[in-house]
Every structure is written in C-alpha cells, then in structure tokens.
C-alpha positions in Angstrom: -30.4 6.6 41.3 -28.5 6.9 37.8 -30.6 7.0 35.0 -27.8 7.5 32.5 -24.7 4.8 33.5 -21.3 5.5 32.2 -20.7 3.0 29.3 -24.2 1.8 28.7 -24.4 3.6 25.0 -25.8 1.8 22.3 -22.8 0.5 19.8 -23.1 1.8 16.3 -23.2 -0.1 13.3 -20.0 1.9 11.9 -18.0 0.5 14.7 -16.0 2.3 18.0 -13.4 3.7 15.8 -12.8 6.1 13.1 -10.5 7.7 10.6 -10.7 11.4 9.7 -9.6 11.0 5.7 -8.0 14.5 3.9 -7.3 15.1 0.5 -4.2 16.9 -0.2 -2.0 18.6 -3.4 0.9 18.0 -2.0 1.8 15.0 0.3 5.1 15.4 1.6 4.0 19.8 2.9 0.7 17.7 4.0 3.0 15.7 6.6 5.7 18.1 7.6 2.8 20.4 8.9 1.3 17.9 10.6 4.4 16.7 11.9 6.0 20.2 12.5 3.4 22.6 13.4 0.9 19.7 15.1 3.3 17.1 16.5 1.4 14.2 15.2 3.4 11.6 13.6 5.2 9.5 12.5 3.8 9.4 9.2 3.8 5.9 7.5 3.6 7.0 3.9 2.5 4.1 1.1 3.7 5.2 -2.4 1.4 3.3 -4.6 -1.7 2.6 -2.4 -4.1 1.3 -5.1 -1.7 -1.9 -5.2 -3.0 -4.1 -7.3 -6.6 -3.7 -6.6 -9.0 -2.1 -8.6 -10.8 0.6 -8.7 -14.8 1.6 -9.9 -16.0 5.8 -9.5 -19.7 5.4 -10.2 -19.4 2.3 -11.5 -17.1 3.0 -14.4 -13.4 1.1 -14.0 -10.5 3.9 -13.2 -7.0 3.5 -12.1 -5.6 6.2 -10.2 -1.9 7.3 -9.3 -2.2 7.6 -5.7 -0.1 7.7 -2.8 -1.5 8.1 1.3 -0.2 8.3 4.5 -1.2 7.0 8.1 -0.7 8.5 11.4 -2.7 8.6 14.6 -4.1 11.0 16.9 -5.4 9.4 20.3 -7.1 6.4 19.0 -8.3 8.4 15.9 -6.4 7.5 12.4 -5.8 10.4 10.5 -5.3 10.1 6.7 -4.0 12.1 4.0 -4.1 11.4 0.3 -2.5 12.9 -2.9 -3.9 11.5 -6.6 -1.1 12.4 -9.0 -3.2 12.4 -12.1 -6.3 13.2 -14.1 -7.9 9.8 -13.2 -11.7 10.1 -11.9 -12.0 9.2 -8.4 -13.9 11.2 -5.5 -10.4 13.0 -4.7 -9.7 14.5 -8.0 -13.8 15.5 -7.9 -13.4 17.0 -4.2 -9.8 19.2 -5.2 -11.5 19.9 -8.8 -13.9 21.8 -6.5 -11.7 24.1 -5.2 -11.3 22.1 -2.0 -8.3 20.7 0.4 -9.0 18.7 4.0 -10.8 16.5 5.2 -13.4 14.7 2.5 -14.4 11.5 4.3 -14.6 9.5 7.8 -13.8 6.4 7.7 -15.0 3.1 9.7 -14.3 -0.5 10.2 -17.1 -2.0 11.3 -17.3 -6.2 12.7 -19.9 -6.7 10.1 -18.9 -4.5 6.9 -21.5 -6.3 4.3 -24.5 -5.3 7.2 -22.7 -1.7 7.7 -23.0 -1.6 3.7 -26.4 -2.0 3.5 -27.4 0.0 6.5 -26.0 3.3 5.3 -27.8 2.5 1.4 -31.3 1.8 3.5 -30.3 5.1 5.0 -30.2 7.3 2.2 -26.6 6.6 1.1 -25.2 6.7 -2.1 -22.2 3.9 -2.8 -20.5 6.1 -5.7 -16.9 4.3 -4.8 -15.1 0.9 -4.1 -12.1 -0.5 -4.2 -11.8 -4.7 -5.4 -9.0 -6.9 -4.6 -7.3 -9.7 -7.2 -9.7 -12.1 -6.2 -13.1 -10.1 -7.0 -14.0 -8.6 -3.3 -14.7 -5.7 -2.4 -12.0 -4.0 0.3 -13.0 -0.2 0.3 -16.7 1.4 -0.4 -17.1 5.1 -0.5 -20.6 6.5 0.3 -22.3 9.9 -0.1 -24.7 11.7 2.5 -27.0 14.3 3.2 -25.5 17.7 2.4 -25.6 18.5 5.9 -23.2 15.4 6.8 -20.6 17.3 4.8 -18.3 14.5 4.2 -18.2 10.8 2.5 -18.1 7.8 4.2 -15.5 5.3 3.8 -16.3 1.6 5.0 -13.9 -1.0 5.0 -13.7 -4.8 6.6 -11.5 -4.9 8.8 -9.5 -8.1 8.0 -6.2 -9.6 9.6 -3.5 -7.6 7.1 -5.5 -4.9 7.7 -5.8 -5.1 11.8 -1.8 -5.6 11.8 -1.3 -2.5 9.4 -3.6 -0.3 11.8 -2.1 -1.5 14.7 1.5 -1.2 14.1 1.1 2.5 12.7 -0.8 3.1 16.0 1.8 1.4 18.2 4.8 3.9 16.2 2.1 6.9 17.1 1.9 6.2 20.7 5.7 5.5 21.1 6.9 8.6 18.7 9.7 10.8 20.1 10.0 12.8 17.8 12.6 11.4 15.1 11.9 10.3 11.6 8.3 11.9 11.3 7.9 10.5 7.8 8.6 6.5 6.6 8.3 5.8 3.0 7.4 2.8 1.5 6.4 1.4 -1.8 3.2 -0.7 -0.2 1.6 -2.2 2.7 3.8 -5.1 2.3 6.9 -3.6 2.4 5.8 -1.5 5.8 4.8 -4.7 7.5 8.4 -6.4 6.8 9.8 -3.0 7.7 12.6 -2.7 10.7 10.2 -0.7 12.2 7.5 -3.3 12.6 10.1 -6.1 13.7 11.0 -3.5 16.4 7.5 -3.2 18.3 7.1 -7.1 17.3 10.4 -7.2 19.5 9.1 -4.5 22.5 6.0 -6.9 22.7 8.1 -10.2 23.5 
C-alpha cells in the first residue's frame, strides 16, 4: 500500500504559484538576454509601474522611478525591475550592495491579510508596501532569515491583477519567437493592448 499519494501535499499559505523577482541596471540588456540567450519571452515591459500608488520603505513615504517587466517560464512568473533614481526602496538597497538577480519571490496567496500575518508570526520583517489611491495596501515586501537569501513579496491577487497575470502567461505559452519585448506606459494600457484583444479573440 502507498503511504505517500501523488497530490496529497499540504497547500501552503503562500499559495501554488510563484514569481522569481530580479533587480537589474539596465532593463532593456536585462530582456534581450533573456529573450536571446534563454528564449523566454515575450517581455511585457510597464514603464511607470509605481502608477499612481504609493509607496512606504521602512515606513518612511518614497516615490521611486521604476519600470518592470513580466514574462513566464512554465507556470513560474519571472520579473525584472530597474529603479532609475536615488529614491530608497529595497532595489536601490540590494544594487547599492554590489548585487544584480534575483532579490525576492513573490506569492499570491487566496487569503493575502492571513498570508501577512503568518510570515510576521514567523519571524518576518514587513520593511515594504505598496498602497493604492484608495488607502489599501496592494504589494508587501518581507525580510527573512539570512539563510532564506531573498525577500518575500506578497500580493492579493485581485481581478485586474488575475487578468494581467493571465494574459502575459497566455503570450508566454503561445510565443514564437517575434516581438520579444512590448512596451507600455501602465498596466492599463497592456490590458487594452492589440495583443490582449487577440487571445480575448483565440478564446471565443
């Protein structure tokens, strides 16, 4: 008899899925390699990706020039960021370090409050988030153990937010090859994009 059955893990609080988050200098050599050398892609690049939400680095208020880009590998998100000034934020900490790559792995758990204060009754530090318009909180960044190595970046996983995933997944699973980087100026813009009318279009 099998004492281990397939599928009969224990879910995690963090959620089934995952982002691996890097922080790079330069963007645009950050996605040609990727795209090039690795053949992942496309790249869904957001130009001003704080938007208009705000942002708080160890609780002091800071407003960073920051640009990212999405692309998938498998079902795992991968996520590079650039911050194009001095602003303090856990980026500009990491490449003040002397460091470049990954920095953080991202969740999106069903319950992102309870995920919250899990990892805090585990020994985790909140030391960044990220607050919409209308006061609530989209993006927390947490820091570990030494040994974990990395941040953690929780965030809910609401309906704009399912639709932006899921359409940058849908371009990585059906990418041949052609226009490994797409530019737009916000998540907005990317979701009214030709490209996202297209798969809306495959679907029907």
């Amino acid at each position: 008899m099998n004492d281990f059955p397939i599928g009969g893990y224990a879910p995690s609080f963090l959620g089934e899925r995952m982002q691996v988050g890097m922080i790079v200098h330069d963007l645009d050599a950050a996605m040609r390699y990727w795209s090039e050398v690795l053949g992942v892609g496309p790249w869904v690049a957001i130009e001003n990706s704080l938007g208009d939400r705000h942002m708080y680095h160890r609780g002091e208020r800071t407003a960073p020039n920051m640009s990212l880009a999405l692309s998938y590998l498998g079902e795992t998100q991968v996520e590079l960021i650039a911050q194009h000034d001095d602003a303090a934020t856990p980026y500009k900490e990491f490449l003040d370090q002397g460091r470049e790559g990954v920095h953080h792995f991202a969740y999106w758990p069903e319950d992102y409050p309870g995920a919250c204060t899990e990892l805090t009754e585990r020994g985790f530090d909140e030391q960044m988030t990220i607050v919409t318009p209308g006061g609530e909180k989209s993006v927390s960044y947490f820091a570990g153990p030494p040994v974990l190595g990395v941040m953690i970046e929780i965030v809910p996983f609401t309906a704009q937010r399912q639709a932006y995933y899921g359409a940058i997944e849908a371009l990585a699973r059906s990418w041949d090859g052609e226009r490994p980087i797409r530019r737009f100026a916000s998540r907005d813009e990317f979701l009214a994009s030709a490209d996202v009318a297209a798969l809306r279009a495959t679907d029907h």
